[in-house]
N, C-alpha and C positions, 0 to 999 in steps of 0.2 A: 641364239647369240651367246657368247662365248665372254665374261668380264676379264678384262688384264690387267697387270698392275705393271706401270712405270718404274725399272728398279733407278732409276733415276730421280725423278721427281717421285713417286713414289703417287703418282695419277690414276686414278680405276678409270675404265672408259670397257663400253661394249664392242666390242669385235666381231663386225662381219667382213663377207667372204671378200668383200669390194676393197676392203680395205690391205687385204693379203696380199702378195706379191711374192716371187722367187728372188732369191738371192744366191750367189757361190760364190766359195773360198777359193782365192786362186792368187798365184805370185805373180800375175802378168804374162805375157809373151810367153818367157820359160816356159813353164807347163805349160800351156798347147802346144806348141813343137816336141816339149818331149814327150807328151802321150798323156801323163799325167793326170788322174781322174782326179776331179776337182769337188769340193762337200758342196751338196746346195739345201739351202735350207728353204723355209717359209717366212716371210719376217713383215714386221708392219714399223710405222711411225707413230712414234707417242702424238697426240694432238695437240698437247699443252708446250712440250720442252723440243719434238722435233727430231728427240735422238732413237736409234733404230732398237729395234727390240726383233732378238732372233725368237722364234717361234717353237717349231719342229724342225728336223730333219728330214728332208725329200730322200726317200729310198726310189733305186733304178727298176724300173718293171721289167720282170725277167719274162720276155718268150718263151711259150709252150714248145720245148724241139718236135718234129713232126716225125713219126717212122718213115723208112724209107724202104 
């Protein structure tokens, strides 16, 4: 397990996986219609204050192209 700190309340608290969740960057409706690739990160909730605390950045997993 993984300690965080609150830049908020400025809270330690340990980090597991249960706690993690995705999130993404996105303006609404717009971007999906217009194609739009949107950030998604990994994020949790502080336990004490409740406000979001972004993580990492989720990278896309690139497919192996196959010969043809």
């Amino acid at each position: 397990m993984k300690k965080i700190r609150c830049n908020v309340c400025d809270y330690k608290f340990y980090l597991n996986k249960e706690m993690v969740r995705e999130v993404s960057e996105s303006n609404g409706l717009f971007d999906n219609l217009s194609g739009k690739q949107t950030k998604i990160y990994n994020a949790t909730d502080c336990p004490k204050c409740g406000c979001q605390i972004i993580l990492w950045p989720r990278l896309k997993e690139i497919k192996e192209m196959s010969d043809k």
